[in-house]
N, C-alpha and C positions, 0 to 999 in steps of 0.2 A: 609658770612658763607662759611667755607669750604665746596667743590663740595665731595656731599655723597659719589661720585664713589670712591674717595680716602679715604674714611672711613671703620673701620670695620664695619661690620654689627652685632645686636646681635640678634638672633633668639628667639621669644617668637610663644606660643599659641595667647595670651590675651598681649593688652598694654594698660593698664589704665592712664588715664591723670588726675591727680588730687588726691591729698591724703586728701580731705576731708573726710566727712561719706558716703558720696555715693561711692566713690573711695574705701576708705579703707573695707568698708564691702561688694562691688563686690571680688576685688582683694581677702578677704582672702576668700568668697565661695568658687571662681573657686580654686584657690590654694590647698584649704583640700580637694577637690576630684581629684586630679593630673594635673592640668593643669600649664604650666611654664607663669606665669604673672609676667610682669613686669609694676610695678609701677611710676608715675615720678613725684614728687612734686615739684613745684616750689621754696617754701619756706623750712624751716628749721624749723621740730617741736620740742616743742610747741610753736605755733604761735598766736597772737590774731585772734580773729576773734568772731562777732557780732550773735549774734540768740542763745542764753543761752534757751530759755524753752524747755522743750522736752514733747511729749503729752503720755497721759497713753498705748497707742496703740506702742511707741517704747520699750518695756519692753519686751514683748516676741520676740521681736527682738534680743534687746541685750543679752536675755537668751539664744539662738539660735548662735549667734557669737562665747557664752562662758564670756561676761566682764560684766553680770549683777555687780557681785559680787565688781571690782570696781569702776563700775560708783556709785554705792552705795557708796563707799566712799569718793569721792570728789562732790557726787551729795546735792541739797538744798533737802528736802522732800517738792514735790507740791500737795494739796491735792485738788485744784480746781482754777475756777478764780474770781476774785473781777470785778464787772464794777461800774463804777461811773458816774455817769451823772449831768453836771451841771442843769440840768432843774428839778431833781429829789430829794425828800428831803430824800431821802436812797439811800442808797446802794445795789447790789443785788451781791450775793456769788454763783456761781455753784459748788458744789462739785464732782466729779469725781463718787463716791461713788454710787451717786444717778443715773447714766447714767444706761441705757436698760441692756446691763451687767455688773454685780457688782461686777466681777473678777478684775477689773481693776482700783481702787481706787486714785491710786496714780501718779503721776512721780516725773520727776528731773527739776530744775534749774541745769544748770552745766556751770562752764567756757570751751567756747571752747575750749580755747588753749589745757588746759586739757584732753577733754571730744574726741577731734580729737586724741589727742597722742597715747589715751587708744585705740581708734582704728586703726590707723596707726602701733602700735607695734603690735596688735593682727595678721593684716595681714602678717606681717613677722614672726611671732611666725608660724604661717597657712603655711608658705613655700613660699611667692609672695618674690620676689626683691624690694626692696624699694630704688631709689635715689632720696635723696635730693637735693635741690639747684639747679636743672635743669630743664630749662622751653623749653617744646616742642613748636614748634612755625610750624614747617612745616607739613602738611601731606600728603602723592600722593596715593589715590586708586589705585590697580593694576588691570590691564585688566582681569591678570590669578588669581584674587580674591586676599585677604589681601591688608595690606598697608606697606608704608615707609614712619617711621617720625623718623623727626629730631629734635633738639634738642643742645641745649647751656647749659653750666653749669657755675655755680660763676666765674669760673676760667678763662673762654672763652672757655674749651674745647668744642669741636664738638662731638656728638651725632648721632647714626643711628640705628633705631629696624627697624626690617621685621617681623611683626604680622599677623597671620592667622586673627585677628579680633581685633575695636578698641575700646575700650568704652571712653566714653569722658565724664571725671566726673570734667572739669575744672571750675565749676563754673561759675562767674559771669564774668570769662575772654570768655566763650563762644566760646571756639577753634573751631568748624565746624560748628557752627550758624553762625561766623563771616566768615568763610574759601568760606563758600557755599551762604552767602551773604542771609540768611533766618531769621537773628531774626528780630523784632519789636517791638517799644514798644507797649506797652498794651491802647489803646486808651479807652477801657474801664475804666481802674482804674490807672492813670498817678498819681504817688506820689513820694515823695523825703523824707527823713530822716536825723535826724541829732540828735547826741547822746552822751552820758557819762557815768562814775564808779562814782560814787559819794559812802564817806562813811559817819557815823551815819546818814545815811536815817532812816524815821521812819518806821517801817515794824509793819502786824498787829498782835495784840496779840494772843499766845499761839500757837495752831496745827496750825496754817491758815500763820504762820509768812513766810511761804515760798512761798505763793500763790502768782501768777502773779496779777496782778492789772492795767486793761484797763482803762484812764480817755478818753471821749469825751471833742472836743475842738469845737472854734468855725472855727479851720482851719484843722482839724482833730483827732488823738488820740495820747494819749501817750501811751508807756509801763513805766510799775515798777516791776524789777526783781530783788528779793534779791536772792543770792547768799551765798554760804556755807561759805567764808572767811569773811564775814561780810558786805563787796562792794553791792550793788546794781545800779543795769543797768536799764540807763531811756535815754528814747530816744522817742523821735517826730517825725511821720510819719504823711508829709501836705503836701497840695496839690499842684501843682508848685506856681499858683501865689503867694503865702505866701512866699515860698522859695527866690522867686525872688524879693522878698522887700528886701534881705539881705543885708547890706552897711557896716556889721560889720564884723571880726573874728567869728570864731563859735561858741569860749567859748559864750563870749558876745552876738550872737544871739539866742541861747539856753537857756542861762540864761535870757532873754529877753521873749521869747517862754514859760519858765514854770512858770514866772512872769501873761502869758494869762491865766494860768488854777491855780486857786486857791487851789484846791484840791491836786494836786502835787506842786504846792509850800510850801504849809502847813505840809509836809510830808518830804522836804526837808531846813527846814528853819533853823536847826543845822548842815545839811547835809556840805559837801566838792569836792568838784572833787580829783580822783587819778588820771586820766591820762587824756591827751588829750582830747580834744570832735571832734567829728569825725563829716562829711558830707558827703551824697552820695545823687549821684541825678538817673534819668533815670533805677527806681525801680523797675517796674514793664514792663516786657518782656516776651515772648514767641519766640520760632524758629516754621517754619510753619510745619517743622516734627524733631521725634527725630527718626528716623531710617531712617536703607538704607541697602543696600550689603558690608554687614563687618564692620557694625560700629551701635551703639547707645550711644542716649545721655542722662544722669540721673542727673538727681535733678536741680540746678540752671543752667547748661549748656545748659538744654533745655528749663526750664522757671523759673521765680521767681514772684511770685505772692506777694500781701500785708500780712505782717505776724501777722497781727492782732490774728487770733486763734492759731499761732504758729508752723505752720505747714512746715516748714523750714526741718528742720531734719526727720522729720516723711517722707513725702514726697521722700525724697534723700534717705533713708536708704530704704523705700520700694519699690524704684525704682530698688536699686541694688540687692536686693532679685528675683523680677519677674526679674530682667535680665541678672541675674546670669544664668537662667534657658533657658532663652532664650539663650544665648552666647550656650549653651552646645548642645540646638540643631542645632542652626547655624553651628555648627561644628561639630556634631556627624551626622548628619541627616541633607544636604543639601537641600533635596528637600522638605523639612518641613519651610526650613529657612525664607520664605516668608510670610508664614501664620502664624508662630510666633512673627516675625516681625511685623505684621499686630494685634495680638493680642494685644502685650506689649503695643505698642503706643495704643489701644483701653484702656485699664487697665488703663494704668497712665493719659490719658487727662480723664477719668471719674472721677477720682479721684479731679483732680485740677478742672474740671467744678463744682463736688459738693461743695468743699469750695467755688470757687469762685463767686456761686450765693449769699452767706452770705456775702461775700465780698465786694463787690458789691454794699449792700445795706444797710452795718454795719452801717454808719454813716444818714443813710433816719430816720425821724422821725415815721416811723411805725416800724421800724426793732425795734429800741431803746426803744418803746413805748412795743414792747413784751417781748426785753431784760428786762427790768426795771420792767416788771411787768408779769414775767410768772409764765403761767399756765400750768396745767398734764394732761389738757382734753386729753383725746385718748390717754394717757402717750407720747403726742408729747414733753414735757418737758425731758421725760427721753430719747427721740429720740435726742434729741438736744443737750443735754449733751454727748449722745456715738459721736455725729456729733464732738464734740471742743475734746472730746478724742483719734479722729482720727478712729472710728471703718466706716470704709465709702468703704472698700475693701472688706469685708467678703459679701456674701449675707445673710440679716438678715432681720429681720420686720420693722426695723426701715426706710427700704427704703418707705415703706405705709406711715407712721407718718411722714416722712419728707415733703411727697407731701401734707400733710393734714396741717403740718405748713408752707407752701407757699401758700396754699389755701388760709386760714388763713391769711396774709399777705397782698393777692390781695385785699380780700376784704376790710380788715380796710384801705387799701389806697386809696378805688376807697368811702369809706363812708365819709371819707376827703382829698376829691378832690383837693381841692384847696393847704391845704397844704402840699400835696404830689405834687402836681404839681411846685411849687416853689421851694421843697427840689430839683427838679430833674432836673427843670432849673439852678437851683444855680449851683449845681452838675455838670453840664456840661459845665458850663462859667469855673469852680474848673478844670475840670482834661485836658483843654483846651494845646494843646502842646504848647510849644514857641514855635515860628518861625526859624527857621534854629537849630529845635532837631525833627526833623520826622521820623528816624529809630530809 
């Protein structure tokens, strides 16, 4: 790369990395209150990209942005979720509706490529700079505060911003997790994926036809997301050793994979592939902090958790909300900047420990044995449903009724010992690292 000192420089407030939903709905907060952001996306939008459900709790977000209006119209209407259990001779449906509060009924299935664009354009509509096709690669904290990063574009040219402050919303490339040598993966919950568009999938009858659909395997779970244009998105999230049986193409061990679970074979046995089937391994990750002096990290840049509940976007888009706020006193209010700092990182790991304790334990035979057959004692049922709707930010009642459904949990585990005790040995042979993949 060319030496920065022979480069312009371009002067910003804010330099956001990444035009995902975290990126593009920081970028246009700071933006519509006068802040000069510049943007940098790597790719060219609309781009593919994976994690279509979006949970009832991103709604007053994107009303808040200003694009309710057109996620609505490239959005699926989701009105709850489906699980399925091979050990189970039903089905069980949460409905949204039914959750502690009843304002929030609804969301979206959405193509990302899409569902990013509508936010990508809104942050330039907001006044942020947006370049495409340019991938920041270098960063240098400065002594006298901000940073200088760099940056390549399609073309080869060279790149150089001096930002008062940096957010780092690159995602799963993890720009200052890797830079600062701080991410890991998640030894708790090691899992890998591997996925398709498939069309005439059979989706369920009437209002519910947009509802996600969890099946349990005996190597872990699927998703089934239909989608507005008629494609639906299914994809396989197992545990490495399953992964590392693989001797085939992806098509072929996919289609091998939904052969394991009857239930999504029988739902795609008319079905087609539209495009490619995709692989990704080294899933599930954390960095040991997302803040510092002059820089935080939002949504999968700082961690990525299993998207069983779907919490991908929720996650990312409310990260850039508290730190929109936070950027503003970092730089309005220096000597605040610390304890703010100190909060946001507080906010957002509460947030991913409370999914991640269900997470955790989605796939244990007690967790399944309440999914498959709950109850509203102490209306923990309706606790549990604001929990998959994402209301886990606000302080509400439901934080009581959650502990009272872990109680609840402990104990039907500890009244079958034994086969709790196997589920969690298994479990731990399951998310077991390979040998030379330790970070």
């Amino acid at each position: 790369m060319t030496d920065a000192g022979a480069l312009p420089e371009v002067e910003c407030d804010v330099l956001v990395v990444g035009g995902g939903p975290a990126g593009s709905t920081i970028a246009a907060l700071l933006a519509e209150r006068g802040r000069r952001v510049v943007l940098v996306e790597k790719e060219k939008h609309p781009r593919f990209h994976i994690g279509e459900s979006l949970l009832p709790l991103n709604l007053p977000l994107l009303e808040r942005l200003g694009v309710k209006d057109e996620v609505d119209r490239i959005g699926m209407l989701k009105y709850g979720a489906e699980f399925v259990s091979p050990f189970h001779d039903k089905t069980v449906t949460f409905d949204f509706a039914d959750a502690w509060d009843k304002r929030f009924p609804y969301s979206y299935q959405v193509r990302r490529s899409e569902f990013d664009h509508v936010l990508l354009k809104n942050a330039m509509r907001k006044g942020a700079t947006v370049i495409e096709e340019c991938k920041v690669n270098e960063v240098d904290f400065l002594p006298a505060g901000g940073a200088l990063a760099r940056g390549q574009d399609r073309q080869g040219q060279c790149h150089v911003w001096r930002t008062k402050f940096l957010v780092d919303a690159s995602g799963r490339d993890t720009l200052l997790a890797n830079r600062f040598a701080i991410k890991r993966r998640n030894r708790k919950h090691n899992s890998a994926a591997i996925f398709g568009h498939f069309a005439n999938a059979e989706r369920l009858p009437g209002k519910a036809e947009g509802n996600i659909s969890i099946f349990w395997f005996d190597h872990g779970w699927f998703w089934f997301i239909p989608l507005h244009d008629g494609t639906t998105s299914v994809g396989a999230v197992c545990w490495p050793y399953y992964m590392k049986t693989r001797k085939t193409d992806p098509t072929s061990f996919l289609m091998k994979t939904i052969a394991l679970c009857p239930a999504v074979a029988e739902r795609l046995k008319n079905a087609s592939l539209t495009a490619p089937v995709t692989a990704t391994g080294n899933y599930s990750y954390r960095a040991e902090r997302m803040s510092g002096n002059g820089y935080i990290m939002l949504g999968d840049a700082f961690a990525f958790i299993d998207p069983v509940f779907s919490t991908g976007v929720y996650l990312a888009m409310n990260s850039a909300f508290q730190g929109a706020d936070t950027v503003e006193i970092c730089l309005d209010q220096p000597r605040k900047a610390a304890y703010a700092l100190q909060q946001f990182d507080a906010d957002i790991r509460q947030g991913i420990d409370t999914f991640s304790w269900y997470i955790y334990r989605v796939t244990t035979p007690t967790l399944r044995e309440m999914f498959m057959g709950p109850r509203n004692v102490l209306r923990v049922q309706e606790a549990v449903l604001s929990l998959l709707a994402g209301d886990i930010f606000r302080h509400s009642p439901i934080r009581s009724r959650l502990r009272v459904f872990k109680a609840i949990y402990y104990c039907k585990s500890l009244l079958d010992f034994k086969k709790s005790f196997i589920a969690w040995r298994r479990r731990k042979r399951a998310i077991q690292i390979p040998a030379g993949e330790a970070t």
